[in-house]
C-alpha positions in Angstrom: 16.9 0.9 3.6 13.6 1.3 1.6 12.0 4.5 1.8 8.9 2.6 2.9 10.8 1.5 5.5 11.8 4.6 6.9 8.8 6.0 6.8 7.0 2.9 8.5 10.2 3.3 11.0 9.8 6.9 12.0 5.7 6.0 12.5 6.5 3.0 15.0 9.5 5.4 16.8 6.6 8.6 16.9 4.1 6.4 18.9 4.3 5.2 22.6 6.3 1.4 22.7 3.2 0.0 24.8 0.8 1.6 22.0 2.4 -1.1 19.2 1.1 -5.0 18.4 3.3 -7.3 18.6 3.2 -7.5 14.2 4.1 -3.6 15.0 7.5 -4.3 16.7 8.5 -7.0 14.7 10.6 -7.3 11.4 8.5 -5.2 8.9 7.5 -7.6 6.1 5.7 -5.4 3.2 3.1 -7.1 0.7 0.2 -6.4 -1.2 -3.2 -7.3 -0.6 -5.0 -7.5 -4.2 -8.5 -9.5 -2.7 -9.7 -9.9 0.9 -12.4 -12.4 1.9 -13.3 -13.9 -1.2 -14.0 -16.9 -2.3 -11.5 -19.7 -3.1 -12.7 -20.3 -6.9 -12.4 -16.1 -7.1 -9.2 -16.0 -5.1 -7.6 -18.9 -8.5 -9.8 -17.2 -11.4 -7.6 -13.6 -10.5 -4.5 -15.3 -9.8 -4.7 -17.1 -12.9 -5.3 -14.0 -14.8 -2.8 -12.0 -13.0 -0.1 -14.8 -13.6 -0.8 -14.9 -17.3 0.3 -11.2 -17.8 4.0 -10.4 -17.5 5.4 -9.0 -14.4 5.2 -5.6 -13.7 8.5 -3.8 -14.0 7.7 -1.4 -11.4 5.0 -0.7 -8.8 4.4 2.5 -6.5 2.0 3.5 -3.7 -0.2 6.6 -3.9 -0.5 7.1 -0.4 -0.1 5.4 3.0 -3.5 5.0 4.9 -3.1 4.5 8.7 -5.7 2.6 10.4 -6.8 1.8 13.9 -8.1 -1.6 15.4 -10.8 -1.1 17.8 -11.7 -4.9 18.4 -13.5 -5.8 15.5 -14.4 -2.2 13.5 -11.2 -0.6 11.9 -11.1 3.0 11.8 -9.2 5.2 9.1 -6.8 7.5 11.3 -5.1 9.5 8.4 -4.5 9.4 4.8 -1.2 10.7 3.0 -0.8 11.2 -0.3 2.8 10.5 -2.3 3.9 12.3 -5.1 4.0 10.4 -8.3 7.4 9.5 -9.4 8.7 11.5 -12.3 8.5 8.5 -14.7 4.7 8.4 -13.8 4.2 11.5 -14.0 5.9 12.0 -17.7 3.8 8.7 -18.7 0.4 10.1 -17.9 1.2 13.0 -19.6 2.1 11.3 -22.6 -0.4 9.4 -23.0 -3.2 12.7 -22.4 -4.3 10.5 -18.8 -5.0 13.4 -16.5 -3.5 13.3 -12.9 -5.1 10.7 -11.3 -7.0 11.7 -8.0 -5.3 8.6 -6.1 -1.7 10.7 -6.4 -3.5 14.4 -4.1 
């Protein structure tokens, strides 16, 4: 199992049953959300740009944020922060980046 999964597993089995959506219990489908609410031309203009450049071999989250619905307004719980993976890590390095605040 992914570790995303685990970690998204041990979240849903630390909180009351009656506390979780009905998205919550279900079947965890993970994506990526790279534009909300904007327009359809801007929604093709990035895609066609993103589909242009060659897949990514590799992708990696920073951090997870957990956030709360409170019928209408969302409101940031918690933050936590990964480490980078060691192949990260060595890149920046390499190329003089310095750590990026996204990885604390």
């Amino acid at each position: 199992m992914p570790a995303g999964a685990l970690i998204r597993e041990a979240i849903c089995a630390s909180l009351p049953a009656d506390s979780l959506t009905r998205q919550d219990q279900s079947r965890w489908r993970p994506h990526l959300t790279v534009q909300n609410k904007v327009s359809p031309e801007q929604a093709r203009t990035l895609h066609a740009q993103l589909s242009a450049e060659p897949p990514r071999a590799a992708s990696f989250a920073a951090a997870l944020n957990l956030w709360r619905y409170l019928g209408g307004p969302w409101k940031k719980i918690a933050r936590v922060a990964f480490a980078p993976p060691e192949s990260v890590r060595e890149d920046e390095q390499a190329l003089g980046i310095p750590r990026s605040e996204s990885w604390q």
